[in-house]
N, C-alpha and C positions, 0 to 999 in steps of 0.2 A: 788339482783333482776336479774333475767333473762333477758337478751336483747330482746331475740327476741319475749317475750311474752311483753315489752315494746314496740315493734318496731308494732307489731299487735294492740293493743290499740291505738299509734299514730296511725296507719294507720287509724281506724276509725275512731279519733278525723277528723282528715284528709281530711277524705271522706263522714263527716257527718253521718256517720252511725248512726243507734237509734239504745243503746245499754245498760246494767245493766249490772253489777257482780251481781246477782241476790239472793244469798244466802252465807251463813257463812260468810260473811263477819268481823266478830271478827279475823278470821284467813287469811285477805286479802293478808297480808303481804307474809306468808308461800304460799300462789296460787300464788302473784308474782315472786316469787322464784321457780316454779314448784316444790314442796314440796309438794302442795295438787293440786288437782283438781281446773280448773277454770268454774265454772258456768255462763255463759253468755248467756243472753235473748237478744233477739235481733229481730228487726220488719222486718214482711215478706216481706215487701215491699223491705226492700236493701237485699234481698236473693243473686241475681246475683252480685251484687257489692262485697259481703260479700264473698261467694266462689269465686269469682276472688282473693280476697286478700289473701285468704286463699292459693293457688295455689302458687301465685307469691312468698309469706314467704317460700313455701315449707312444708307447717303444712298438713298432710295428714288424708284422713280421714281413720279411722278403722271401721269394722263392726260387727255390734253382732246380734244374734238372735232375740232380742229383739227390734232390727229395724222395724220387722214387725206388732208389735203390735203399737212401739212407735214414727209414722211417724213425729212428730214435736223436735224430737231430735238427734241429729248429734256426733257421735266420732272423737274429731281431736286427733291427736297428733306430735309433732312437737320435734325437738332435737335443743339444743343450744350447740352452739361450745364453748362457751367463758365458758361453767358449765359444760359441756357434760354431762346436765342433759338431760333426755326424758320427756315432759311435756303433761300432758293431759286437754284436752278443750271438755267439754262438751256445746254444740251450741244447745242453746235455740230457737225453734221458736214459743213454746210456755211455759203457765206455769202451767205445768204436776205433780202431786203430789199424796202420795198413796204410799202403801206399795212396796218396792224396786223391785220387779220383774218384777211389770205391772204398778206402776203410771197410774190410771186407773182415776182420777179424774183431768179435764183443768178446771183452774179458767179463766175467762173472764176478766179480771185487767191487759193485758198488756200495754196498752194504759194510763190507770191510775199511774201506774207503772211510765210510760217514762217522763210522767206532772209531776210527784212529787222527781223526782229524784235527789240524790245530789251529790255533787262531796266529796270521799276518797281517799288520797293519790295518787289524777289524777287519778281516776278511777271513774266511772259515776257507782252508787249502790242506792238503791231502799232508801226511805225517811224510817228513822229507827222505825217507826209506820205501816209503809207496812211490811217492812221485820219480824215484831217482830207476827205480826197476820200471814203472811204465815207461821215463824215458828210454834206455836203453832197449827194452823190446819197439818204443816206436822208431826210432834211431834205426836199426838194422832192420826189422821188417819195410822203413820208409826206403829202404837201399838196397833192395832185391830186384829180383831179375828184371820183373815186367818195370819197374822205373825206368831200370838202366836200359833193357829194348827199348824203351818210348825216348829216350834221350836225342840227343842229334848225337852223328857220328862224331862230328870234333870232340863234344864231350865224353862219347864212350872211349875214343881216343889217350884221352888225357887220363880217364879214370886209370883206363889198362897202363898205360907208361906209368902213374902212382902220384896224379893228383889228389889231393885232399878230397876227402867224398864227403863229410860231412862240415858243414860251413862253421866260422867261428864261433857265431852267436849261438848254435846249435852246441858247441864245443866247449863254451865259456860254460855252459848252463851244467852240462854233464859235469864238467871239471868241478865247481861249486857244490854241486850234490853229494859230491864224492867225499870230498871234504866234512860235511857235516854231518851225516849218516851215522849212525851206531850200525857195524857189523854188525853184529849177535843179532839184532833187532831184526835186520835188513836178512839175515838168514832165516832166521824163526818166522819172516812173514812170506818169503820163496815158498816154505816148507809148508806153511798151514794155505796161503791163500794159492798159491802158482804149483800147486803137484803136479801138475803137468811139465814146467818145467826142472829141467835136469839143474844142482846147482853149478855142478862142475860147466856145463853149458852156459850158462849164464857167467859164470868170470870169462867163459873164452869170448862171450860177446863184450864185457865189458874189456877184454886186453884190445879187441880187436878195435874197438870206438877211439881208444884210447892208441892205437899206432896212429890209425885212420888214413890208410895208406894202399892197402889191398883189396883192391873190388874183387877179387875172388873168393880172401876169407869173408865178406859181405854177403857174397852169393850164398855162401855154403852152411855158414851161421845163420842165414833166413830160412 
């Protein structure tokens, strides 16, 4: 495990921060390690608290293009002595979802989010009935139309002949969530936080993740 991505965590137990590891979580382990990406959502309200701490670790921020589209998301990235690994921290301040280049779609659940949260391996991560329904809406909205246009033809190829569309590790994670969920729970928070979405709609995205076989039911479920 990485120190100083421990030492950043303390600090917001610390400092009270409202905080998630917000997604993959199946792979927490590897993001404490700076192996993957750290995904952390976190309330606007401790903004200034949050980049001060950020400062003082020495975790800096990087910038991309995509800054301008994507004002409620941040690039840190920070280096540890003790690994001399370089870790990257993607700082949530909100929760942005949608095909990779524009994440064009904010779900309204942070709040909900923060109330239901539990604690992983001393990490504060979203209740595994929240995280398992943002998966599946990122899952088929990540695999709608404008993806699959942008794709090369061999791939749109393969997807129509009934390639796998969604990758294993993306697959093992859904599988895993599925498993430990409580129903009841997993309805009753569709029904309070997601009224937009339909639930009968939502099982046909999760049948469909779950063939993972037809880029049309993909299209049509986006």
């Amino acid at each position: 495990i990485t120190k100083k991505i421990i030492d950043l965590l303390d600090a917001f137990h610390l400092n009270k921060v409202q905080y998630v590891h917000w997604k993959s979580n199946l792979k927490l382990d590897q993001a404490l390690s700076g192996s993957e990406d750290l995904d952390i959502l976190v309330d606007p309200k401790d903004k200034k608290k949050i980049l001060k701490l950020f400062r003082e670790l020495q975790i800096i921020r990087g910038f991309s293009r995509k800054d301008s589209w994507q004002p409620s998301v941040y690039h840190y990235f920070g280096f540890d002595f003790s690994t001399t690994k370089i870790f990257h921290v993607h700082l949530h301040f909100e929760l942005p979802i949608g095909f990779d280049y524009n994440k064009n779609y904010i779900l309204p659940i942070r709040d909900s989010i923060f109330k239901e949260k539990i604690t992983l391996s001393g990490v504060y991560v979203p209740c595994p009935e929240h995280e398992y329904i943002l998966l599946v809406l990122r899952l088929i909205i990540k695999n709608a139309c404008t993806p699959f246009l942008l794709s090369s033809p061999i791939r749109q190829y393969r997807l129509i002949k009934g390639a796998n569309i969604i990758p294993k590790n993306a697959l093992d994670e859904f599988n895993h969530l599925k498993l430990i969920i409580n129903r009841k729970k997993l309805m009753s928070l569709i029904k309070s936080d997601f009224k937009y979405l339909n639930p009968i709609l939502f099982k046909s995205c999760e049948a469909g993740i779950k063939k993972n076989r037809s880029i049309i039911s993909f299209l049509t479920l986006a």
